[in-house]
N, CA, C and O atoms as a GROMACS GRO file, in nm:
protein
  480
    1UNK      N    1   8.752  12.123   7.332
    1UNK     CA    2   8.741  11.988   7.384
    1UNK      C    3   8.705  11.994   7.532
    1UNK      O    4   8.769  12.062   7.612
    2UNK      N    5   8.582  11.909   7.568
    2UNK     CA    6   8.622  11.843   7.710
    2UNK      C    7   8.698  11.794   7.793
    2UNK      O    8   8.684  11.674   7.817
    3UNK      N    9   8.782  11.854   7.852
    3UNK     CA   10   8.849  11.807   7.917
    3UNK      C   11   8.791  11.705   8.027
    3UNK      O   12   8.815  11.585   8.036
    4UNK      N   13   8.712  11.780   8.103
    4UNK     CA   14   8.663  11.734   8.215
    4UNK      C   15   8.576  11.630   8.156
    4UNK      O   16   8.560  11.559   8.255
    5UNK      N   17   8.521  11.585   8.078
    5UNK     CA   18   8.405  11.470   7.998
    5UNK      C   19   8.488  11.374   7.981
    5UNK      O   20   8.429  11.275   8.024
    6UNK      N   21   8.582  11.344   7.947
    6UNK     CA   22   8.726  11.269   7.906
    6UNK      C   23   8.758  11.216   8.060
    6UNK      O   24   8.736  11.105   8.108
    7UNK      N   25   8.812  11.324   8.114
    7UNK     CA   26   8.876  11.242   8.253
    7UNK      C   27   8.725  11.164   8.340
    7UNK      O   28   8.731  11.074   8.424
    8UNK      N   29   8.613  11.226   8.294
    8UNK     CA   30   8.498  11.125   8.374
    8UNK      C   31   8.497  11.008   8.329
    8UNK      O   32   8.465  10.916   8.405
    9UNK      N   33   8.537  10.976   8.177
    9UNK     CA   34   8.515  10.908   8.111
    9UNK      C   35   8.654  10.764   8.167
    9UNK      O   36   8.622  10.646   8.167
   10UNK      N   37   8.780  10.804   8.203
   10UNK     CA   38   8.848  10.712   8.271
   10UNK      C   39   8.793  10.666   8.393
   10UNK      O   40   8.882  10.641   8.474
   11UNK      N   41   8.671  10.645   8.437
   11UNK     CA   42   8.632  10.565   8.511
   11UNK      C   43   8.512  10.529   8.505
   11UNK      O   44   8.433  10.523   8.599
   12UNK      N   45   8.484  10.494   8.351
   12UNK     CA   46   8.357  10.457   8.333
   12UNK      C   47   8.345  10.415   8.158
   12UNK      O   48   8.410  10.463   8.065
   13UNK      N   49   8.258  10.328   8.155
   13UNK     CA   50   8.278  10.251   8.030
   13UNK      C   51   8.331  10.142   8.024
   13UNK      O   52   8.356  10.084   8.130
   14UNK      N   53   8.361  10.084   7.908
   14UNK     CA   54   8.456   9.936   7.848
   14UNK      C   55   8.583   9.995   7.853
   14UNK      O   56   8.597  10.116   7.869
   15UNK      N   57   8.686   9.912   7.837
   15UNK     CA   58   8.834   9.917   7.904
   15UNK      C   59   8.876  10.044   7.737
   15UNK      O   60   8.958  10.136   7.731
   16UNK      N   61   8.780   9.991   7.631
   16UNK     CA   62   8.828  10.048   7.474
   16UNK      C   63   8.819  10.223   7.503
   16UNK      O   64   8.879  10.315   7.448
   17UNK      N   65   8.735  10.223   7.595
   17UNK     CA   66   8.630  10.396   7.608
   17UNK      C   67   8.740  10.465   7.718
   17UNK      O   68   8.761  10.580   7.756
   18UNK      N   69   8.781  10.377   7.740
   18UNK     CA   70   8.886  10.447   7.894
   18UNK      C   71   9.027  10.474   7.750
   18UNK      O   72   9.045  10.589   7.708
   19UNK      N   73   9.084  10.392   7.712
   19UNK     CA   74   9.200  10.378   7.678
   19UNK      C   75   9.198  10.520   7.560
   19UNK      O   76   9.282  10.609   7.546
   20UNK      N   77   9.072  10.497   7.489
   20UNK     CA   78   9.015  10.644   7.396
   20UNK      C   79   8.986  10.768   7.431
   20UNK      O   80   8.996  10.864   7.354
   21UNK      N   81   8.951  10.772   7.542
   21UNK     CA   82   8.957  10.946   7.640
   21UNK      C   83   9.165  10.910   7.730
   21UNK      O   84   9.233  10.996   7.786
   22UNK      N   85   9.186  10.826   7.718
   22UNK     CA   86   9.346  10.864   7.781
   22UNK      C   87   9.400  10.894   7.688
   22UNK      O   88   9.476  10.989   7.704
   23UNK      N   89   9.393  10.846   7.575
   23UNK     CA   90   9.410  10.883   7.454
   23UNK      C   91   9.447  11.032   7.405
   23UNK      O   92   9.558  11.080   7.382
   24UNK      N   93   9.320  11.089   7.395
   24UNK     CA   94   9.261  11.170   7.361
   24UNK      C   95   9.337  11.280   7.468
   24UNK      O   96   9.395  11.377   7.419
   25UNK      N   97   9.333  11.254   7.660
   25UNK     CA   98   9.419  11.287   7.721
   25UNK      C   99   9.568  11.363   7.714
   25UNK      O  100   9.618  11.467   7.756
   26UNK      N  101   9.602  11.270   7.650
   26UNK     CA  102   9.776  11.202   7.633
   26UNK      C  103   9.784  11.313   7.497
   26UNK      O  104   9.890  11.376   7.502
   27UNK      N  105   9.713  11.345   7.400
   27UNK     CA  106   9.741  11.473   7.298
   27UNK      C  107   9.745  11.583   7.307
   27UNK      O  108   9.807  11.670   7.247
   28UNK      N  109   9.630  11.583   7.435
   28UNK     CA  110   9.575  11.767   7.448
   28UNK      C  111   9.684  11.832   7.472
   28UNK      O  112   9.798  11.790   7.492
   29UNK      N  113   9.625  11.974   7.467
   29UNK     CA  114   9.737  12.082   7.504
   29UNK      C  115   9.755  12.101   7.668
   29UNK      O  116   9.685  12.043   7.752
   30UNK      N  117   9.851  12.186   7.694
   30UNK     CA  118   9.857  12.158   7.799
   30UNK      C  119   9.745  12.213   7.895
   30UNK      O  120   9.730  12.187   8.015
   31UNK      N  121   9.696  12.265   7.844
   31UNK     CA  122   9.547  12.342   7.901
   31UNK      C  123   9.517  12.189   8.038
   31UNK      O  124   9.509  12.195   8.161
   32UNK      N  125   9.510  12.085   7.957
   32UNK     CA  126   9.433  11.964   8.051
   32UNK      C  127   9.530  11.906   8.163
   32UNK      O  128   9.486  11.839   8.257
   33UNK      N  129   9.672  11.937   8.148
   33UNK     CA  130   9.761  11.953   8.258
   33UNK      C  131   9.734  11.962   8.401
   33UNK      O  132   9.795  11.895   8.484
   34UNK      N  133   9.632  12.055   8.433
   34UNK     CA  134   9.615  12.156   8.554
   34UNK      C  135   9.526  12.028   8.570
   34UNK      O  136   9.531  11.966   8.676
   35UNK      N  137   9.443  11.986   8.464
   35UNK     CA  138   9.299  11.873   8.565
   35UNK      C  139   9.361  11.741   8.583
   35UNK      O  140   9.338  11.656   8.669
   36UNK      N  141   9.449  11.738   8.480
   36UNK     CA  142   9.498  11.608   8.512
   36UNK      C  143   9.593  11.597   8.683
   36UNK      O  144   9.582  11.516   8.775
   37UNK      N  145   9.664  11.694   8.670
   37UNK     CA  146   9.720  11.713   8.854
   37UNK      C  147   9.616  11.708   8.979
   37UNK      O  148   9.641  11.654   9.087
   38UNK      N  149   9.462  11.791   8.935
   38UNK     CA  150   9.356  11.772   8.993
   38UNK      C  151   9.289  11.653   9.040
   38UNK      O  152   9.230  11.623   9.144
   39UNK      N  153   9.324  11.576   8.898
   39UNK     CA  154   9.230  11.446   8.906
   39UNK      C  155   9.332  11.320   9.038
   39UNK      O  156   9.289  11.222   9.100
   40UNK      N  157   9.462  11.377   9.038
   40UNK     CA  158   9.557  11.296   9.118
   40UNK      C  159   9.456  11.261   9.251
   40UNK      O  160   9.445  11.148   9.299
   41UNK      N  161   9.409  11.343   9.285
   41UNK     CA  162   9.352  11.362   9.466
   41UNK      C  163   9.216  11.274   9.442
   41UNK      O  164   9.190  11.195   9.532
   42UNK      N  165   9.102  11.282   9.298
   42UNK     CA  166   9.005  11.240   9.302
   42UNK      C  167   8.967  11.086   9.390
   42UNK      O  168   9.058  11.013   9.430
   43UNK      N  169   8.843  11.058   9.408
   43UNK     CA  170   8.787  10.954   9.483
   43UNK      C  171   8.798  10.850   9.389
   43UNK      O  172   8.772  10.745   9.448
   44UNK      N  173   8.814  10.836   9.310
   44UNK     CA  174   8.758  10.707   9.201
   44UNK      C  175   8.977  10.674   9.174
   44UNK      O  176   9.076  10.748   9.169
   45UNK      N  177   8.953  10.534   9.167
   45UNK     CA  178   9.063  10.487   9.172
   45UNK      C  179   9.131  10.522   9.085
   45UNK      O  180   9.240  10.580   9.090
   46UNK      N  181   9.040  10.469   8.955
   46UNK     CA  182   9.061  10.454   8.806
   46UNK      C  183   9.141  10.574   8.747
   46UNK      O  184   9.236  10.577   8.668
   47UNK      N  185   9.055  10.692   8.826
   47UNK     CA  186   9.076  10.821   8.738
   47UNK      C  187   9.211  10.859   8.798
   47UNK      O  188   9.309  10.884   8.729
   48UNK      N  189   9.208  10.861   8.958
   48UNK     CA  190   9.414  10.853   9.008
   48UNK      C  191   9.477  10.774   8.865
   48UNK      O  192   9.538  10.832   8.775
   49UNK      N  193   9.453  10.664   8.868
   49UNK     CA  194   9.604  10.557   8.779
   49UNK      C  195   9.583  10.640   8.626
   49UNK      O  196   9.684  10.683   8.571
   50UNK      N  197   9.490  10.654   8.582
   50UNK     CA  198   9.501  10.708   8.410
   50UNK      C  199   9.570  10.844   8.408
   50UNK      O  200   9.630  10.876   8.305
   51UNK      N  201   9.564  10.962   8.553
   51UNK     CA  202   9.630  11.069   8.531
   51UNK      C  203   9.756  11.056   8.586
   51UNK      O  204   9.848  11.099   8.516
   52UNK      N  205   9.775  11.024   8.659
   52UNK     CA  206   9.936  10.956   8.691
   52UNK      C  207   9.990  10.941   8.552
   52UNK      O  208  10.063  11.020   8.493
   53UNK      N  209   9.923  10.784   8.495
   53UNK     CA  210  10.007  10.756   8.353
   53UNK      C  211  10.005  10.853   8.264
   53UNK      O  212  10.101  10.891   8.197
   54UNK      N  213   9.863  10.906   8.260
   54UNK     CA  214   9.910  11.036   8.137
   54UNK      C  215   9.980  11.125   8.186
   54UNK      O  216  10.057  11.170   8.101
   55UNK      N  217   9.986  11.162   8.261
   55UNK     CA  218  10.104  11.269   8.287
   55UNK      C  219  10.263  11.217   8.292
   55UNK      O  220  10.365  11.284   8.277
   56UNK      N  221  10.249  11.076   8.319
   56UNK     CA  222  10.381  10.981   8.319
   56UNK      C  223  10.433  10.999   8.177
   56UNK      O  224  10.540  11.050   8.145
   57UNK      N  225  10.321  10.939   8.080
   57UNK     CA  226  10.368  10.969   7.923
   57UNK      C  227  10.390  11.086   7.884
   57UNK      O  228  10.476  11.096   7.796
   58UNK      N  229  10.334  11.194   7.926
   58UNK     CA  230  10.340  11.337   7.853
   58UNK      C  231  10.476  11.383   7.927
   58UNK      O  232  10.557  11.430   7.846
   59UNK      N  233  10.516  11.381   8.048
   59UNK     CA  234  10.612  11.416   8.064
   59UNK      C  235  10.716  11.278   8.176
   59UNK      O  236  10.690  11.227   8.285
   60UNK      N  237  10.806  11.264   8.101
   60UNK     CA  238  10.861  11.125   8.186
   60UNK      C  239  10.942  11.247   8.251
   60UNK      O  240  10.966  11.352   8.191
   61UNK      N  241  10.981  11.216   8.385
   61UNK     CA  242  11.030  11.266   8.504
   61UNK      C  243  10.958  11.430   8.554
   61UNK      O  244  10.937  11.493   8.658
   62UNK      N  245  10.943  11.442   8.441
   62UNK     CA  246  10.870  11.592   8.543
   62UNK      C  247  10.805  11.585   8.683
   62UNK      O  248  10.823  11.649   8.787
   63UNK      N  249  10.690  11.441   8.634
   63UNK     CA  250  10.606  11.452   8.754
   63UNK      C  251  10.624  11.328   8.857
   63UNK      O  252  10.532  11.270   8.914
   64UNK      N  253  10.755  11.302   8.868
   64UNK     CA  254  10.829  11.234   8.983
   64UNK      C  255  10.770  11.283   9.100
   64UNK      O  256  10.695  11.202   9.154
   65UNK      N  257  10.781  11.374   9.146
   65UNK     CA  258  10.675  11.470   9.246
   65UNK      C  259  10.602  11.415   9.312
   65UNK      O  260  10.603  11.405   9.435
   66UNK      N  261  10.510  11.363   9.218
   66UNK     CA  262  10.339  11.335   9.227
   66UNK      C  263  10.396  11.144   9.217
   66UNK      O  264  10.395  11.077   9.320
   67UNK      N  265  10.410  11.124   9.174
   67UNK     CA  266  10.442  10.975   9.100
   67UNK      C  267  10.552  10.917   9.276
   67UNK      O  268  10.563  10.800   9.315
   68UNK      N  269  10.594  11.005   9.324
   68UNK     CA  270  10.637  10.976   9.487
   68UNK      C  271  10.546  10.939   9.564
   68UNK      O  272  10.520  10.827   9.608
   69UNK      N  273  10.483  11.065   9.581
   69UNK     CA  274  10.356  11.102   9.649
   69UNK      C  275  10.250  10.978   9.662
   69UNK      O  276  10.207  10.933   9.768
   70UNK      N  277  10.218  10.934   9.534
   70UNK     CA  278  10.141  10.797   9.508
   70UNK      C  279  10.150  10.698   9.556
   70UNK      O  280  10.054  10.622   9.570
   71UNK      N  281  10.302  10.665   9.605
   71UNK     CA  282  10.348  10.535   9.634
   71UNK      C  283  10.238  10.526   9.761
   71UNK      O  284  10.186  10.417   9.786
   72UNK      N  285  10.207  10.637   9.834
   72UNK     CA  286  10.113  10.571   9.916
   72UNK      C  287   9.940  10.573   9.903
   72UNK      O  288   9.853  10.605   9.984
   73UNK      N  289   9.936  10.540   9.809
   73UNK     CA  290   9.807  10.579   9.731
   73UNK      C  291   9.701  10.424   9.793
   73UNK      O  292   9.753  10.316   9.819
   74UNK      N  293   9.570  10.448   9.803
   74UNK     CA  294   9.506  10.316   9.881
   74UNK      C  295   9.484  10.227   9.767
   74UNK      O  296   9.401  10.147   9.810
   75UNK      N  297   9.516  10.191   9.629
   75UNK     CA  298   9.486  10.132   9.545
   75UNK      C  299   9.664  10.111   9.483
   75UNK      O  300   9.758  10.187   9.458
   76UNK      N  301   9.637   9.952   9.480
   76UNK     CA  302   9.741   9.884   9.469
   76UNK      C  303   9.792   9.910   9.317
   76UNK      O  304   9.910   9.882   9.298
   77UNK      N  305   9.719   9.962   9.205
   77UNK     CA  306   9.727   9.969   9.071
   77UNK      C  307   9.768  10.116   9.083
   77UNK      O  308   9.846  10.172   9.006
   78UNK      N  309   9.712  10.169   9.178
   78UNK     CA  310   9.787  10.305   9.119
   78UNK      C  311   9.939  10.321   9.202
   78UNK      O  312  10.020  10.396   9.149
   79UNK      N  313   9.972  10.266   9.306
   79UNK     CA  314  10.117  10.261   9.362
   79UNK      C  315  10.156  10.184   9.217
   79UNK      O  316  10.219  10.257   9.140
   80UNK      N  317  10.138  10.094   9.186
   80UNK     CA  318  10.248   9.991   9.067
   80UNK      C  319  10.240  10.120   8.981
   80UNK      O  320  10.358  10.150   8.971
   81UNK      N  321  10.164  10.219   8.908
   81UNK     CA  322  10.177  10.242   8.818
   81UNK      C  323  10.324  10.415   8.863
   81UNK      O  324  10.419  10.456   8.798
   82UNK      N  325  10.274  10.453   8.975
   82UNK     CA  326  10.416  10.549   9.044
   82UNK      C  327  10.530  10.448   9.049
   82UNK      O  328  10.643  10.482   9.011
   83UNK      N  329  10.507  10.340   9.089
   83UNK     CA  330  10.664  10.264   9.107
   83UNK      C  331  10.712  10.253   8.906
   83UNK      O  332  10.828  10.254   8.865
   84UNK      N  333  10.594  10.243   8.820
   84UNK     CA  334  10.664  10.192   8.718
   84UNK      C  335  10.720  10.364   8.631
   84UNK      O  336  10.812  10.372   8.550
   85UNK      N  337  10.663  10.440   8.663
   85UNK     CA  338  10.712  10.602   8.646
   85UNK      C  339  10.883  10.624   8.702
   85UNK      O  340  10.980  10.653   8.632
   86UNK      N  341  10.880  10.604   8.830
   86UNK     CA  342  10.976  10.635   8.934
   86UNK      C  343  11.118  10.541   8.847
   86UNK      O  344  11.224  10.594   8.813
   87UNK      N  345  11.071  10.359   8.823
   87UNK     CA  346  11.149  10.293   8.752
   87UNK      C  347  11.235  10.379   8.655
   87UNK      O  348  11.357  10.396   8.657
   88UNK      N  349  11.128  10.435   8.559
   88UNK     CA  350  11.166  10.461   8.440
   88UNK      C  351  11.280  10.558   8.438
   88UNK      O  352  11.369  10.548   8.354
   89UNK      N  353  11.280  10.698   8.571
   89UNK     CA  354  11.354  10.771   8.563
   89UNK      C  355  11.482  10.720   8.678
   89UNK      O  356  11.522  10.605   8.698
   90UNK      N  357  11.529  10.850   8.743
   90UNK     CA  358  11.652  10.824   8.774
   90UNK      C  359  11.588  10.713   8.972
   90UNK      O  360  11.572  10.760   9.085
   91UNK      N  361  11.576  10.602   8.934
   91UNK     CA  362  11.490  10.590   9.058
   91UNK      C  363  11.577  10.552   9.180
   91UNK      O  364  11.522  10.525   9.287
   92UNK      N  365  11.741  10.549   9.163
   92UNK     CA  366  11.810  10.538   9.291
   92UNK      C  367  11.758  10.634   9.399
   92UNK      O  368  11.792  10.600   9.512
   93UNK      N  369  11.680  10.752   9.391
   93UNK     CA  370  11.700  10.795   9.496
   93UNK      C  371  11.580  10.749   9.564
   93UNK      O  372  11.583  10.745   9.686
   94UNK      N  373  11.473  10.712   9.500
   94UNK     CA  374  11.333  10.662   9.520
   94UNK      C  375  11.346  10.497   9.604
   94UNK      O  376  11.256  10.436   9.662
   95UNK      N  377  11.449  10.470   9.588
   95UNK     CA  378  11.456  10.304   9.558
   95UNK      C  379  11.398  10.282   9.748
   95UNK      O  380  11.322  10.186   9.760
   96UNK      N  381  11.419  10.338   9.849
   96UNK     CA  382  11.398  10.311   9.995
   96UNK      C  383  11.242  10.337  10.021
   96UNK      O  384  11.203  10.303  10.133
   97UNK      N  385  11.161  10.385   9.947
   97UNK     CA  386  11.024  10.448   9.950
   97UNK      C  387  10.988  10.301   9.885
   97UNK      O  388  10.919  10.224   9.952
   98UNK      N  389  11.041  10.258   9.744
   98UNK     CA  390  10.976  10.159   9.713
   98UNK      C  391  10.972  10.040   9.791
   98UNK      O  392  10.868   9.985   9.825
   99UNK      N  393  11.090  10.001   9.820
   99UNK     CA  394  11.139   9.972   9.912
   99UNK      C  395  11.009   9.885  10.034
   99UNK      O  396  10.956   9.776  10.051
  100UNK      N  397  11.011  10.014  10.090
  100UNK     CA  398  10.934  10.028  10.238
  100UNK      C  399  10.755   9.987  10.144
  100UNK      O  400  10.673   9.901  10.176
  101UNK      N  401  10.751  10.050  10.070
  101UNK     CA  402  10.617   9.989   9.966
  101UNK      C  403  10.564   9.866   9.984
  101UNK      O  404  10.460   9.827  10.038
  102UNK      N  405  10.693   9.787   9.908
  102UNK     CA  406  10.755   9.648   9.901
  102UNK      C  407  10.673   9.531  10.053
  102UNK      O  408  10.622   9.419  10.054
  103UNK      N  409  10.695   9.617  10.139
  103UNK     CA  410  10.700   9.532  10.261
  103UNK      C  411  10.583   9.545  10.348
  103UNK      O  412  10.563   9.504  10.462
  104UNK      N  413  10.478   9.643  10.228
  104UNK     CA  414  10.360   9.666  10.308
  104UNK      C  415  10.255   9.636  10.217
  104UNK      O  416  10.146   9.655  10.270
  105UNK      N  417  10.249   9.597  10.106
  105UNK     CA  418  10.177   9.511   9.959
  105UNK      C  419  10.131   9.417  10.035
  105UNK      O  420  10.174   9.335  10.116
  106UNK      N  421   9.975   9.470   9.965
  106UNK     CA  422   9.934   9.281  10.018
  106UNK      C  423   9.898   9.193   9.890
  106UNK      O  424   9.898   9.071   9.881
  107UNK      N  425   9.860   9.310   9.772
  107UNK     CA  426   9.824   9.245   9.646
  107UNK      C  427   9.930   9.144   9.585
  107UNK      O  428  10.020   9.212   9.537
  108UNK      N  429   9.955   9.019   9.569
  108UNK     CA  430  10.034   8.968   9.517
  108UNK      C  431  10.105   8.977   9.363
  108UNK      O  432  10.223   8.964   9.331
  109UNK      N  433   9.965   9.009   9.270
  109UNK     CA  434  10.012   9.071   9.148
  109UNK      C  435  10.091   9.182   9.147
  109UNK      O  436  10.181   9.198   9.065
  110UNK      N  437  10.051   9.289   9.262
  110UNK     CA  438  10.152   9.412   9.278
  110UNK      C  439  10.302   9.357   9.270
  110UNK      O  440  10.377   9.358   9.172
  111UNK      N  441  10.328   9.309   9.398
  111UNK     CA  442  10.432   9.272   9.440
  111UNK      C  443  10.519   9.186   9.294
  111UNK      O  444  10.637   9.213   9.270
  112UNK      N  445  10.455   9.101   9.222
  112UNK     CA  446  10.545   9.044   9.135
  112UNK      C  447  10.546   9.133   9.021
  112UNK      O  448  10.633   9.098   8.941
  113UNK      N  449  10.472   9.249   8.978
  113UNK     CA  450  10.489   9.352   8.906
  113UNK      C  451  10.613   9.458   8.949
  113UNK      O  452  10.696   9.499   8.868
  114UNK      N  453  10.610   9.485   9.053
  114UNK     CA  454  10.711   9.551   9.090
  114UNK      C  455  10.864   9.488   9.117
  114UNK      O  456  10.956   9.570   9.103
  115UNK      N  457  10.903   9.343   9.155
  115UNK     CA  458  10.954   9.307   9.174
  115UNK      C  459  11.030   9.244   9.033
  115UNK      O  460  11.143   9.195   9.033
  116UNK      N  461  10.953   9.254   8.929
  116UNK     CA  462  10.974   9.258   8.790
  116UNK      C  463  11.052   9.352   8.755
  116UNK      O  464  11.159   9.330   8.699
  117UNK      N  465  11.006   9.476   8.785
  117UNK     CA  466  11.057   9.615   8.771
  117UNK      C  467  11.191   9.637   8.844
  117UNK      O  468  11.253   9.738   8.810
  118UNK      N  469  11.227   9.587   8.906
  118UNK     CA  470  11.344   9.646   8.992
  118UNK      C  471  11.391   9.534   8.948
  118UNK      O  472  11.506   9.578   8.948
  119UNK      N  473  11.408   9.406   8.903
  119UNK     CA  474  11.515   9.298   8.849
  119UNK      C  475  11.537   9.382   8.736
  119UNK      O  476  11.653   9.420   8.722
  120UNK      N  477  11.466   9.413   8.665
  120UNK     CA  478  11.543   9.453   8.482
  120UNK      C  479  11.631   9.567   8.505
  120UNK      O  480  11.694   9.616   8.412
   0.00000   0.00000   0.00000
């Protein structure tokens, strides 16, 4: 399999073609691990938020790490999608990062996404 054809493919196409290479992502072996950590740094927004989440799904808390790291990421979709990782696990210790996040959002959908997240 392509690995690398797949992760090009999360930032390009109809929303169906993205969700079908994360997909496809989200099964592989761990071989695609290493690109998916790679793809964290890439230029294209899209391809940050789909390897975040796939690595969010493939391993919940492992990659707290990276899913920190993000919170200061220049795309407002990919911070919500580290804050909704961070949520999921043990996120008291995270909670002052989000926090400080919180107070520097300008996206309004962010802000009531996240602010969603920390009421439940």
């Amino acid at each position: 399999m392509n690995y690398d054809n797949l992760i090009k493919k999360l930032s390009a196409g109809t929303w169906e073609e993205k969700i079908k290479s994360a997909g496809a992502l989200l099964v592989a072996d761990k071989k695609v691990d290493e690109k998916l950590l790679m793809a964290l740094t890439d230029e294209n927004d899209d391809i940050r938020y789909w390897a975040l989440k796939i690595l969010g799904e493939k391993y919940p808390q492992k990659y707290n790490f990276y899913a920190e790291s993000m919170l200061e990421d220049t795309a407002w979709f990919v911070r919500c999608q580290a804050v909704s990782i961070l949520m999921d696990s043990d996120y008291e210790k995270y909670i002052k990062k989000i926090k400080k996040m919180l107070k520097t959002e300008t996206e309004e959908e962010a802000l009531d996404f996240i602010k969603e997240k920390i009421k439940s």
